[in-house]
Backbone as a chain_set.jsonl record, in Angstrom:
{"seq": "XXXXXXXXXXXXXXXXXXXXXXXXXXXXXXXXXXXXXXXXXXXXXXXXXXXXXXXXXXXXXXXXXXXXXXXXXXXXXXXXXXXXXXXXXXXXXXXX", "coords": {"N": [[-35.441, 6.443, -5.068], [-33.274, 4.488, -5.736], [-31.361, 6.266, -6.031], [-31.131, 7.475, -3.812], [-29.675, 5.577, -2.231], [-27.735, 4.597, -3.823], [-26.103, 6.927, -3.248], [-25.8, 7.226, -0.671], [-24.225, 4.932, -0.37], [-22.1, 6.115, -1.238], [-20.923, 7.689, 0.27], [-20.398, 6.636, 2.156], [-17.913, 4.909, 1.607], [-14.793, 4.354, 1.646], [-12.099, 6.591, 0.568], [-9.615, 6.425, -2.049], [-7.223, 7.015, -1.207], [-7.863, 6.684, 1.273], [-8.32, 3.885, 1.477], [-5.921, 3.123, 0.605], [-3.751, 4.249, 2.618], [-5.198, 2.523, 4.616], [-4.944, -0.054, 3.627], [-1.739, -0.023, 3.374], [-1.348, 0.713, 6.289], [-2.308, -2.158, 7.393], [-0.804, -4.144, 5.265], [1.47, -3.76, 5.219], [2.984, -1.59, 6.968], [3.808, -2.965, 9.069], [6.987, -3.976, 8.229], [7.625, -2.101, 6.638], [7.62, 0.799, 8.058], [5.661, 2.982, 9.582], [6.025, 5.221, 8.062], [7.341, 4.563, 5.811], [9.824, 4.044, 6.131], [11.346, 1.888, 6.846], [12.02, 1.449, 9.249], [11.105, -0.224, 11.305], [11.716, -2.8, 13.847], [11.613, -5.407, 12.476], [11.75, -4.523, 10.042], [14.302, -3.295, 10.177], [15.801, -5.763, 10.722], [15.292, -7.55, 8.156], [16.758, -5.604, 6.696], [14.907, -3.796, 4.947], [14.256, -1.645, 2.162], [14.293, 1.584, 2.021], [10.912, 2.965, 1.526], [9.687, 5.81, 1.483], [10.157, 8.09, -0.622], [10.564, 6.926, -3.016], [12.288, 5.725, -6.285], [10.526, 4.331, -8.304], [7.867, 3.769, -10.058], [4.169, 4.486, -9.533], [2.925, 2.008, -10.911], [5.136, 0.406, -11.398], [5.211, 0.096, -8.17], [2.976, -0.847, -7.258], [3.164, -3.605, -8.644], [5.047, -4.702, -7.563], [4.196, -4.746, -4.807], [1.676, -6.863, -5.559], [2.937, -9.293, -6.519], [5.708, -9.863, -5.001], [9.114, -9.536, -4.864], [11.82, -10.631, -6.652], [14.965, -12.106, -5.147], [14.687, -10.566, -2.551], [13.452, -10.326, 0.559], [10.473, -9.469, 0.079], [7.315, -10.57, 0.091], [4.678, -11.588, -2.077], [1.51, -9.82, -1.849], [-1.047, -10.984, -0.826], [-4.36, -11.813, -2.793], [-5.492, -9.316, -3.243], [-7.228, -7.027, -4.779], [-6.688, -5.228, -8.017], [-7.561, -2.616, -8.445], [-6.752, -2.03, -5.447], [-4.268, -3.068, -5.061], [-3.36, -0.084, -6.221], [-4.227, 1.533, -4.895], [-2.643, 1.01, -2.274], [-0.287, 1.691, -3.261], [0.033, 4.648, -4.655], [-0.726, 5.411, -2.104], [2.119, 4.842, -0.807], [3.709, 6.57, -2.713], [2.936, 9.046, -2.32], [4.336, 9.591, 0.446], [7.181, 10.728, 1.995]], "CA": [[-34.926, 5.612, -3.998], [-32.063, 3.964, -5.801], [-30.282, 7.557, -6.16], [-30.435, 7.718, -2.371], [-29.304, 4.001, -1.928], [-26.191, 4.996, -4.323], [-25.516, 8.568, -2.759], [-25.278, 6.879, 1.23], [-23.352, 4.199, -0.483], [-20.586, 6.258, -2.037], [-20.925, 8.538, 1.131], [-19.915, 5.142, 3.391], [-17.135, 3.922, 0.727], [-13.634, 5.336, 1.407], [-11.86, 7.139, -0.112], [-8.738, 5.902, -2.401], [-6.463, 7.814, -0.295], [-8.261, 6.088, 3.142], [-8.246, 3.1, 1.068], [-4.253, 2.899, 0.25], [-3.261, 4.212, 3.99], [-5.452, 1.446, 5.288], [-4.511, -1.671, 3.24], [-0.441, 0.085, 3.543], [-1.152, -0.043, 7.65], [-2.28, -3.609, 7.499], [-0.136, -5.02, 4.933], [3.052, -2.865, 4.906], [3.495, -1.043, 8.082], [5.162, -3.876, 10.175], [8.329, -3.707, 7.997], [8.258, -0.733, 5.872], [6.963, 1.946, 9.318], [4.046, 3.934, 9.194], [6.086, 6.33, 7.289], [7.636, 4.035, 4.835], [11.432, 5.035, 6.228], [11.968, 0.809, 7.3], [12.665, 1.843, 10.807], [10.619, -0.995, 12.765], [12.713, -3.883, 14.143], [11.517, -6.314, 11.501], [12.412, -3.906, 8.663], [16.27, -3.437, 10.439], [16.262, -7.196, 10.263], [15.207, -7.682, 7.153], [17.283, -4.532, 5.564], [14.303, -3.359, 3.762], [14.601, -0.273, 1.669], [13.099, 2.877, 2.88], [9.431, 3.42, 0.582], [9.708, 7.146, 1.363], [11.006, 8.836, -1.733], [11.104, 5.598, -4.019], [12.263, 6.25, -7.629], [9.395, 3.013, -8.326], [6.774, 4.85, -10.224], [3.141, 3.871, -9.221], [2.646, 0.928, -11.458], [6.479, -0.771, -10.55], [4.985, -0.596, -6.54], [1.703, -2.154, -7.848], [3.304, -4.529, -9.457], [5.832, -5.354, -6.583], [3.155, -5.217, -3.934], [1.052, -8.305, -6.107], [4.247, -10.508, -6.714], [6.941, -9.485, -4.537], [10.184, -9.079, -5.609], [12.826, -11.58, -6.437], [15.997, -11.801, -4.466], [14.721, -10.236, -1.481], [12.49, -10.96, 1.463], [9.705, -9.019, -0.074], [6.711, -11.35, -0.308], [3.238, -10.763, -2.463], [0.559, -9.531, -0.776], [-2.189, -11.819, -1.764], [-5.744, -11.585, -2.501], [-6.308, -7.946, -3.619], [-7.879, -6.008, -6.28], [-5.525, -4.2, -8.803], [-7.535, -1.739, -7.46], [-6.038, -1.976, -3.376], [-2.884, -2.465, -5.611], [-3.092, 0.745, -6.73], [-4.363, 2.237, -3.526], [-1.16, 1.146, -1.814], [1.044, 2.448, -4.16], [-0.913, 5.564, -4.082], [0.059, 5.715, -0.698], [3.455, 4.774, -1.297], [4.041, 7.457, -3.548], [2.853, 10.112, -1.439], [5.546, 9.134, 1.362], [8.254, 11.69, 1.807]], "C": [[-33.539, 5.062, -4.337], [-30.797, 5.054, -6.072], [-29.847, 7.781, -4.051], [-29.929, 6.656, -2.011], [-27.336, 4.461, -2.416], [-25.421, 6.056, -3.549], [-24.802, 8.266, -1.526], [-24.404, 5.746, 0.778], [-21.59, 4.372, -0.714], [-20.369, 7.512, -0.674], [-19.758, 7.485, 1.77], [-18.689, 4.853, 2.562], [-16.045, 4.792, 0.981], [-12.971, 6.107, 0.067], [-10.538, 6.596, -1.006], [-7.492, 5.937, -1.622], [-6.876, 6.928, 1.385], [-8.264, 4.671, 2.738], [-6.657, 2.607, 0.834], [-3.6, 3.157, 1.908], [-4.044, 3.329, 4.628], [-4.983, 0.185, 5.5], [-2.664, -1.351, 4.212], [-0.305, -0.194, 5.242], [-1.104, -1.556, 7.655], [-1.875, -4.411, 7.113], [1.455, -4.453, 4.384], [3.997, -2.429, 5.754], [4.338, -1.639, 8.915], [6.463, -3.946, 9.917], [8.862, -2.818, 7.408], [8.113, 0.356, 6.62], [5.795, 2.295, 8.706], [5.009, 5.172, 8.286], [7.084, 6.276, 6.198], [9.43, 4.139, 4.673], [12.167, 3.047, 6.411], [12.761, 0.526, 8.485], [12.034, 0.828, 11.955], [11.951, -1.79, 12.466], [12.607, -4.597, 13.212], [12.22, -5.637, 10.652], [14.002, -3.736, 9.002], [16.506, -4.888, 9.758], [16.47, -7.734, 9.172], [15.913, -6.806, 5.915], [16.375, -3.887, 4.805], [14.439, -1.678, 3.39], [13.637, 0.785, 2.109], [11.961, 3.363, 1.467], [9.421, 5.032, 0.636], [10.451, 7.238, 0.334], [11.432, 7.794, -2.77], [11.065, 6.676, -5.209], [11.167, 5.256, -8.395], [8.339, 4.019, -8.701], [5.775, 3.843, -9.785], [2.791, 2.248, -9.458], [3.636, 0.192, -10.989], [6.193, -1.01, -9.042], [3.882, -1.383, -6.551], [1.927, -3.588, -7.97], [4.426, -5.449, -8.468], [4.734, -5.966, -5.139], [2.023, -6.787, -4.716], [2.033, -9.24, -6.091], [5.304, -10.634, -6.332], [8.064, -9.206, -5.348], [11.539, -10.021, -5.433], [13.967, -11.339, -5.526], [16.068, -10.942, -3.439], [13.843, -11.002, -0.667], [11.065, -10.385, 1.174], [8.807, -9.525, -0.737], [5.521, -10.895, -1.346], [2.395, -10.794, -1.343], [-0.484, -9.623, -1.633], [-3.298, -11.568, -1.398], [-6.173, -10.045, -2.272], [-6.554, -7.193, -4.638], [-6.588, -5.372, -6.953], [-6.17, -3.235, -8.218], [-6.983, -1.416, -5.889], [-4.725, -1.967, -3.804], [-2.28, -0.919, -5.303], [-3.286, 1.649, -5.876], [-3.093, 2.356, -2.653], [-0.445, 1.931, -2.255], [0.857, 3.943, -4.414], [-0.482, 6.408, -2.689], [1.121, 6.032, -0.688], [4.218, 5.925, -1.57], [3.923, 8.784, -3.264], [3.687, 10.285, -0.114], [6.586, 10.054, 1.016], [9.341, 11.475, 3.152]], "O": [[-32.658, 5.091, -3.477], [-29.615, 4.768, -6.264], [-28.851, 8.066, -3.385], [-29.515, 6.922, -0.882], [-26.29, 4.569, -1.778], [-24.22, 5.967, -3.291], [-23.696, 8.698, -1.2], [-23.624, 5.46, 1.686], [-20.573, 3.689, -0.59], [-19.426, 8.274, -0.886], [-18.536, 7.629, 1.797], [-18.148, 4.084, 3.357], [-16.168, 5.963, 0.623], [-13.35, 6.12, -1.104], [-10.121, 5.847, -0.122], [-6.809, 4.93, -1.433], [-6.12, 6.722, 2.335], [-8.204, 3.963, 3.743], [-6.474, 1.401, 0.993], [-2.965, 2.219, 2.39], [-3.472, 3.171, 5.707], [-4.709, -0.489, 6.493], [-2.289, -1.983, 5.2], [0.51, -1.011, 5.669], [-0.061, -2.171, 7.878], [-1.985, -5.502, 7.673], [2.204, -4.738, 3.449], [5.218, -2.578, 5.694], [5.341, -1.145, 9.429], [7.266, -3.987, 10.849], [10.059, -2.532, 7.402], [8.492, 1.319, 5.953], [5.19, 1.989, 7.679], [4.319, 6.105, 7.874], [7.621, 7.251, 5.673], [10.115, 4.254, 3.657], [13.354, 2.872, 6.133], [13.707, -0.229, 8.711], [12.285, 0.919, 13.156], [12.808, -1.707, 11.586], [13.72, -4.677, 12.691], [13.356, -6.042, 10.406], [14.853, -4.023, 8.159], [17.11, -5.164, 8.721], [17.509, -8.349, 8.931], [15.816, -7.021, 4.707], [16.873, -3.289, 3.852], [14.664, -0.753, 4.171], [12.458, 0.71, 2.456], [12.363, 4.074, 0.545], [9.061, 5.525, -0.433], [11.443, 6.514, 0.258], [12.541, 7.828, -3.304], [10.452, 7.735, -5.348], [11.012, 5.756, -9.509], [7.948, 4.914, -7.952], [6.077, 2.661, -9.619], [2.486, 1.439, -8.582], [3.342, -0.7, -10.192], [6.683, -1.999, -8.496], [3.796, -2.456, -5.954], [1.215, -4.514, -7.583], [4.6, -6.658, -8.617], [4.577, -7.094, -4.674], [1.81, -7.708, -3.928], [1.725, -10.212, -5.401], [6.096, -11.35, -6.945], [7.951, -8.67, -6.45], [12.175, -10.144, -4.386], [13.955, -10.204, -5.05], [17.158, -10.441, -3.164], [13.463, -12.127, -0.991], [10.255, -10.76, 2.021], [8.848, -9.371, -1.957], [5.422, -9.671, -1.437], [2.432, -11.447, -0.301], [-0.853, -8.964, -2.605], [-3.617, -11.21, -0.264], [-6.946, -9.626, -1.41], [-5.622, -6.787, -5.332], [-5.585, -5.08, -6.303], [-5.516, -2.735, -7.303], [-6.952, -0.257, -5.475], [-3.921, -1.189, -3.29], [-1.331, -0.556, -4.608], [-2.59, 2.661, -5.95], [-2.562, 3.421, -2.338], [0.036, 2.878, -1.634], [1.949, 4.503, -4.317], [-0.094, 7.545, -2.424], [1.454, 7.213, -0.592], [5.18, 6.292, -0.896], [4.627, 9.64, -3.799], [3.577, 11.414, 0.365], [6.902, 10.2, -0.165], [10.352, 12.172, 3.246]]}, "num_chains": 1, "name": "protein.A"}
């Protein structure tokens, strides 16, 4: 019983990949686009840099996404796992 409990659990549980394009919609997309280029209106406003094609390896967007980044407008994005970190960035990093 607890093998089928686990099995429908990890069935139901995204995937890292559906996990990083989720959080990146809900806590990224409004100023960086859905395709990480900084093409909404907020992101003009704000100047932000285009996430497609960062030289920012995995861990430096991790690590920006938890604590923002001085001397810009780029806040943390609080209250998530190093794992959802790493999901983002994940994302991120797959952006072309």
């Amino acid at each position: 019983m607890k093998t089928l409990v686990l099995a429908l659990a990890l069935a139901a549980a995204p995937t890292l990949a559906e996990e990083g394009a989720a959080l990146y919609k809900a806590k990224c997309a409004s100023c960086h686009g859905a395709e990480g280029k900084g093409d909404t209106p907020v992101g003009k406003a704000l100047q932000v840099k285009p996430l497609a094609g960062t030289p920012l390896s995995a861990a430096e967007i991790a690590k920006v996404a938890a604590e923002g980044r001085a001397g810009t407008k780029m806040l943390a994005i609080k209250g998530l796992s190093p794992g959802q970190y790493q999901a983002i960035a994940g994302f991120v990093k797959a952006l072309k």
